[in-house]
N, C-alpha and C positions, 0 to 999 in steps of 0.2 A: 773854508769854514768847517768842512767836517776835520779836517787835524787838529784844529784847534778842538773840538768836543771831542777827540779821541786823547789827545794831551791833556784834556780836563777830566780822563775816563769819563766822559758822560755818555750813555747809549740812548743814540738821538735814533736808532732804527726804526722805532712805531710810531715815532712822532711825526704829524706833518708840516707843511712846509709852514702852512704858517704857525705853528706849535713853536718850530724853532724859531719864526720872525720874532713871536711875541717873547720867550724867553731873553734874547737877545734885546732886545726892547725896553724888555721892565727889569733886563738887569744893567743896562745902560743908564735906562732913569735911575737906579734905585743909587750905581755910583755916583751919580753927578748928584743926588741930592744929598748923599753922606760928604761928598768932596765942599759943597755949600757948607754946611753944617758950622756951628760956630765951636764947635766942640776939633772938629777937625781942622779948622784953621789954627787953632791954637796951636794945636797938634802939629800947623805945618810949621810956627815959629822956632818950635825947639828940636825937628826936622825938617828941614826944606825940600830934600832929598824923598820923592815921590814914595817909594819900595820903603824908604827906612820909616817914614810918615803913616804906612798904612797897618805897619806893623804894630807901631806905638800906639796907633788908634784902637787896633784890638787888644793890645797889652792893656789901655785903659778901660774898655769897655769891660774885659777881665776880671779888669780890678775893682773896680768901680761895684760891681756882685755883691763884694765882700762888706760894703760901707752901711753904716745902720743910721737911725736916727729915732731913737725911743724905742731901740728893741723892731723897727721897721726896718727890712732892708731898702737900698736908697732906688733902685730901678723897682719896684713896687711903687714907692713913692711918686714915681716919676711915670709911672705907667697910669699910676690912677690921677695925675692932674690933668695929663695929655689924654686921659677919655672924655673924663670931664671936659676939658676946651672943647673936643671934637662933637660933643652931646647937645654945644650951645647950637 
């Protein structure tokens, strides 16, 4: 475990152990719920190929920055509907 957080350079040396369980953790959940995503399925039809698929998914999420709708950018857009849902 620690090669892998020195290959990711991360300095796990002040943290404790379970610091590192919980990182480990909630970054496990946080891929299994982008892997769900219907945004990333998509993503895996015109990739199937795991590495080339996660690539495309940030090439999109990238692009995706760039997209307007009324002079709105589109992830504002998208941010304030998904607060809204969470506030019901």
């Amino acid at each position: 475990m620690i090669a892998a957080f020195k290959q990711l350079n991360v300095d796990i040396s002040d943290d404790t152990p379970k610091q590192i369980t919980n990182r480990i953790v909630n970054t496990t959940k946080f891929h299994n719920e982008v892997r769900k995503s219907e945004i990333f399925k998509e993503v895996r039809k015109h990739k199937p190929e795991y590495f080339q698929a996660s690539k495309l998914f940030i090439e999109l999420l990238q692009g995706l920055s760039t997209c307007k709708h009324e002079e709105e950018s589109l992830i504002f857009i998208e941010i304030m509907k998904a607060l809204k849902r969470s506030d019901k």
